[in-house]
C-alpha positions, 0 to 999 in steps of 0.5 A: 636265906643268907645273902652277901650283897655286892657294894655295886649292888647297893645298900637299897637291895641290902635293907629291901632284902633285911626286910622280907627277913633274910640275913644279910651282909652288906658290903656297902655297908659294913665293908666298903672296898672290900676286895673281889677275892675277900668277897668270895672266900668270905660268901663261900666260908659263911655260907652267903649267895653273893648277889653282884652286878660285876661280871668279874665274879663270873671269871672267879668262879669258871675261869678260877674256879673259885668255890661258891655257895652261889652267885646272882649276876645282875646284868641289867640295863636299868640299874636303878634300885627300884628295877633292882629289887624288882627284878630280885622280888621276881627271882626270889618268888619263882627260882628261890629253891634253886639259887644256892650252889648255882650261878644264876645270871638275871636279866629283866626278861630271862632267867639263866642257871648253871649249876655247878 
């Protein structure tokens, strides 16, 4: 899968993600302060599924109705890398087929999917 990982989300998620051998654009890491409207259209024009920590990207895509290839919304209360991946690992193994297109909004307990 092609993820774009938000620079709040962390290059921890990023090199974890390479790892189980998806490609994968780091903000942090090859575009820090990166602006949350570059982020978007470049998520939607290359095909990414933004992963995020920042609710903003929810205005952007219901309020702005900004087009995406689907948004993972992180709202966690431990917002350390390794409850991160975690948390990521869970998603991936049990909801992977229906993340593109969708927002999904992942909490440690609940999964919730809103398709377009």
């Amino acid at each position: 899968m092609r993820f774009m990982v938000d620079e709040c989300t962390g290059p921890s998620v990023a090199r974890w993600l390479r790892e189980q051998g998806h490609e994968v654009f780091s903000v942090f890491e090859q575009a820090r302060g990166m602006d949350d409207e570059e982020i978007v259209e470049k998520a939607y024009a290359e095909k990414y599924i933004l992963i995020t920590n920042d609710k903003d990207f929810g205005e952007k895509t219901y309020r702005d109705k900004k087009f995406h290839r689907g948004v993972i919304l992180l709202r966690l209360e431990d917002e350390r890398a390794g409850n991160k991946i975690a948390v990521m690992r869970r998603l991936l193994e049990n909801y992977s087929d229906r993340l593109g297109d969708n927002f999904v909004v992942v909490t440690e307990k609940r999964v919730r999917i809103v398709s377009k």
